[in-house]
C-alpha positions as YAML, in Angstrom:
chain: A
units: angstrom
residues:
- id: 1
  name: UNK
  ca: [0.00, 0.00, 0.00]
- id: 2
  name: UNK
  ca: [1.39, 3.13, -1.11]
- id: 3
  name: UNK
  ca: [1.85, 5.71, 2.17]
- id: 4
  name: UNK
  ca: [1.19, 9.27, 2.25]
- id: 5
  name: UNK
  ca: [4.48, 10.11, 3.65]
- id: 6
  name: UNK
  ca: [6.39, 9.04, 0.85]
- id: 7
  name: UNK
  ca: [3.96, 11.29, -1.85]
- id: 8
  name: UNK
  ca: [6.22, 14.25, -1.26]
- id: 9
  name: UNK
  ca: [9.33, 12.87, -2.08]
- id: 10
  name: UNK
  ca: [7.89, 11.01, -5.21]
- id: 11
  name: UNK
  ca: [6.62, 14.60, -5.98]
- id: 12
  name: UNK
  ca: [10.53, 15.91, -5.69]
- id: 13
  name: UNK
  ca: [12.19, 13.24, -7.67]
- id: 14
  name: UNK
  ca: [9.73, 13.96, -10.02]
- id: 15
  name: UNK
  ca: [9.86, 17.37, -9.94]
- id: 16
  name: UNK
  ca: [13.73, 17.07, -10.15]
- id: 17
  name: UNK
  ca: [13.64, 14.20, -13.53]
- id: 18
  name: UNK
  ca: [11.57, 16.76, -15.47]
- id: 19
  name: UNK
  ca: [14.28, 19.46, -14.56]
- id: 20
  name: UNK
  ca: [16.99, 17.92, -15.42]
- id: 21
  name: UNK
  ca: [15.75, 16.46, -19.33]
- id: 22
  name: UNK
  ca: [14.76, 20.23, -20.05]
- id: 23
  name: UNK
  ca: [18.77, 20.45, -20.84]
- id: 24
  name: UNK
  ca: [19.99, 19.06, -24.23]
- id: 25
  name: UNK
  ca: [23.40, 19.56, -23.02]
- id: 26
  name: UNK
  ca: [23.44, 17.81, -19.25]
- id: 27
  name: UNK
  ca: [24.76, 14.74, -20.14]
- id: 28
  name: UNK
  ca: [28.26, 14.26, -19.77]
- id: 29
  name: UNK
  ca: [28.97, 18.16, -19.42]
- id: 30
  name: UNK
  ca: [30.57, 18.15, -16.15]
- id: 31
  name: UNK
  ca: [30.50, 21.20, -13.91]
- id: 32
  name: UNK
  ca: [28.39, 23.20, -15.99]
- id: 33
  name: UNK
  ca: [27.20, 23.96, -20.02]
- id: 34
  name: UNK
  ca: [25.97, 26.60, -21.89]
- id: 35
  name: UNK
  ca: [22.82, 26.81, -23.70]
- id: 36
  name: UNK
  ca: [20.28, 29.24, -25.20]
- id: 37
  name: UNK
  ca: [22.61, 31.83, -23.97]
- id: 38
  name: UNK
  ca: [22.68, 30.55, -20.52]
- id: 39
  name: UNK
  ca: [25.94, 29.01, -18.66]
- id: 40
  name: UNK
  ca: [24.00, 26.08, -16.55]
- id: 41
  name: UNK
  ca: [25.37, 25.04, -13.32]
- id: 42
  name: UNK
  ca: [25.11, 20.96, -13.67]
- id: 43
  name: UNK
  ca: [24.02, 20.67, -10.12]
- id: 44
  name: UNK
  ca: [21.71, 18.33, -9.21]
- id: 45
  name: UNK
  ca: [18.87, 20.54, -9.94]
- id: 46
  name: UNK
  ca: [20.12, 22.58, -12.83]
- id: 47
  name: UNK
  ca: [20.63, 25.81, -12.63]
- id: 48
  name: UNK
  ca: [20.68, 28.26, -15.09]
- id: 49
  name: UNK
  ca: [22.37, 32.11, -15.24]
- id: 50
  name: UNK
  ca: [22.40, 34.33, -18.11]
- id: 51
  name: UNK
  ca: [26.01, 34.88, -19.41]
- id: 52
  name: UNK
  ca: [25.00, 38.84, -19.77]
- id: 53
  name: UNK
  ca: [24.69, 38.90, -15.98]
- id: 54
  name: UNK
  ca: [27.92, 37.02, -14.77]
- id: 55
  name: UNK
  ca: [30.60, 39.06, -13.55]
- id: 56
  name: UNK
  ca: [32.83, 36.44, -13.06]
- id: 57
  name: UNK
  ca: [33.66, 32.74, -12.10]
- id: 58
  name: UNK
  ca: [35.89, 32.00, -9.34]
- id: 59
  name: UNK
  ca: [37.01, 27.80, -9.84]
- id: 60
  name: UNK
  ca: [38.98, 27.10, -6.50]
- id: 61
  name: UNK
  ca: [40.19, 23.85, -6.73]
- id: 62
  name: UNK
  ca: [43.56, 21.84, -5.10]
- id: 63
  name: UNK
  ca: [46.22, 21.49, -8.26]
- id: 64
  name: UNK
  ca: [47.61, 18.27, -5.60]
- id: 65
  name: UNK
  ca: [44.33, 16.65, -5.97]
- id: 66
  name: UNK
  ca: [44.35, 17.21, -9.72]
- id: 67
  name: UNK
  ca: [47.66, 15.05, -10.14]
- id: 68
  name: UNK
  ca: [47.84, 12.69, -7.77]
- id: 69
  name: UNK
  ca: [43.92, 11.09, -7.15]
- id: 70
  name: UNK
  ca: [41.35, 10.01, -9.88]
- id: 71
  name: UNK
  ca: [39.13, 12.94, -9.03]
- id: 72
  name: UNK
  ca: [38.91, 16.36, -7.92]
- id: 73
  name: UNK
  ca: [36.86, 18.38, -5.78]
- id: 74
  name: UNK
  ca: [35.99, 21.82, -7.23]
- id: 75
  name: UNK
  ca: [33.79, 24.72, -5.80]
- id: 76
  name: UNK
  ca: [32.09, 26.98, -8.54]
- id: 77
  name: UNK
  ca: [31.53, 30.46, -7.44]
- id: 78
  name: UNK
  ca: [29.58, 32.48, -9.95]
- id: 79
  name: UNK
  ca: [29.32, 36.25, -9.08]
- id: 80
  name: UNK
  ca: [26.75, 37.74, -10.71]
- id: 81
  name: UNK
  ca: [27.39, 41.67, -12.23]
- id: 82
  name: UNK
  ca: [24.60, 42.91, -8.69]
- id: 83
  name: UNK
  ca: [27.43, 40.97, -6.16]
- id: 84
  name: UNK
  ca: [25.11, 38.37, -5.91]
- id: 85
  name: UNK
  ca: [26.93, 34.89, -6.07]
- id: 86
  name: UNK
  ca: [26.14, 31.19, -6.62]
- id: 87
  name: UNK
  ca: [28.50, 28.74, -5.49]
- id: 88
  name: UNK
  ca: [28.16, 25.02, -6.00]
- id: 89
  name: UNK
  ca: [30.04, 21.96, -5.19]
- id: 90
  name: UNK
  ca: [31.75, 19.66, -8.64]
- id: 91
  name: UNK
  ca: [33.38, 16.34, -8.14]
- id: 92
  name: UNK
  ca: [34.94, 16.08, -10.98]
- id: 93
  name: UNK
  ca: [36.81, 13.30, -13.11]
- id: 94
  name: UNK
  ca: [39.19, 13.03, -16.36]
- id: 95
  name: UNK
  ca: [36.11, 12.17, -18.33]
- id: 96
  name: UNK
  ca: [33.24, 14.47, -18.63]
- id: 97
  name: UNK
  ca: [33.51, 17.60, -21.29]
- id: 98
  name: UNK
  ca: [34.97, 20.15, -19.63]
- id: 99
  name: UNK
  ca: [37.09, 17.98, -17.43]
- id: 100
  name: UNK
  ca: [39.53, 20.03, -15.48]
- id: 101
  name: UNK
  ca: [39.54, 23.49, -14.22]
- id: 102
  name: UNK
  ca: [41.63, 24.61, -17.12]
- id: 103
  name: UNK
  ca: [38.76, 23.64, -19.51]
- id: 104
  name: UNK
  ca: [36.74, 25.09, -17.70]
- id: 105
  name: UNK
  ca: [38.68, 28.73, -18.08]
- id: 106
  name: UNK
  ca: [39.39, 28.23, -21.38]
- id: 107
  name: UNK
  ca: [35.07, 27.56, -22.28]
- id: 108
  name: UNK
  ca: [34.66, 30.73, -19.88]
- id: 109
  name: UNK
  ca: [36.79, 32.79, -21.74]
- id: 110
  name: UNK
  ca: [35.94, 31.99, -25.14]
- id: 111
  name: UNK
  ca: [32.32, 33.26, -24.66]
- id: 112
  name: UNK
  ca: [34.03, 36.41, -22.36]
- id: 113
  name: UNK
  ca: [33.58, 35.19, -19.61]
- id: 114
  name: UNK
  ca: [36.34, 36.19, -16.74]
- id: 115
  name: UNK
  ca: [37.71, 33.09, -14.87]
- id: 116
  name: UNK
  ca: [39.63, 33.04, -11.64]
- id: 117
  name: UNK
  ca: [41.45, 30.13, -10.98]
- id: 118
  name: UNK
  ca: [41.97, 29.64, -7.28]
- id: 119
  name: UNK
  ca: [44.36, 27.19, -6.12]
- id: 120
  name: UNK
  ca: [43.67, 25.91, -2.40]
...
């Protein structure tokens, strides 16, 4: 028998499957993609900021971690051009898109996009 207590997390998953296929370019994209004009933070809900509005990105990241283990921990802090910010936890491995940090700064910059790379 189906309980009422579990109807609001069937609602979230839900709620967070249709999310997540409105994106063409989630799969495999790593710590975030761009589309219609939009860089998309590839949380697990999505989220999306207009690249007019970003300031900058601040990727803070340990370089150690990047050559000695099979994956990575990187923070994504996206300051918007008001001061507000949206920061966002990546795990990230050798395999997805964009895979490390430099990626990352290069994709930023080539749609004009400043990048800080933090090391720390």
């Amino acid at each position: 028998m189906f309980n009422l207590f579990m109807l609001p997390l069937v609602i979230f998953l839900a709620y967070v499957l249709i999310t997540r296929s409105k994106y063409q370019n989630r799969k495999g994209a790593g710590a975030f993609f761009f589309e219609d004009d939009k860089m998309v933070l590839n949380s697990a809900l999505p989220y999306p900021i207009s690249i007019s509005d970003i300031d900058h990105v601040e990727l803070k990241y340990n370089s150690w971690e990047l050559k000695q283990t099979m994956s990575y921990n990187l923070f994504i802090k996206v300051v918007r051009k008001n001061n507000k910010s949206k920061t966002v936890f990546y795990r990230g491995y050798g395999t997805a898109k964009l895979a490390y940090p430099a990626d990352m700064a290069a994709a930023l910059d080539a749609r004009g996009i400043r990048c800080l790379l933090i090391d720390g």
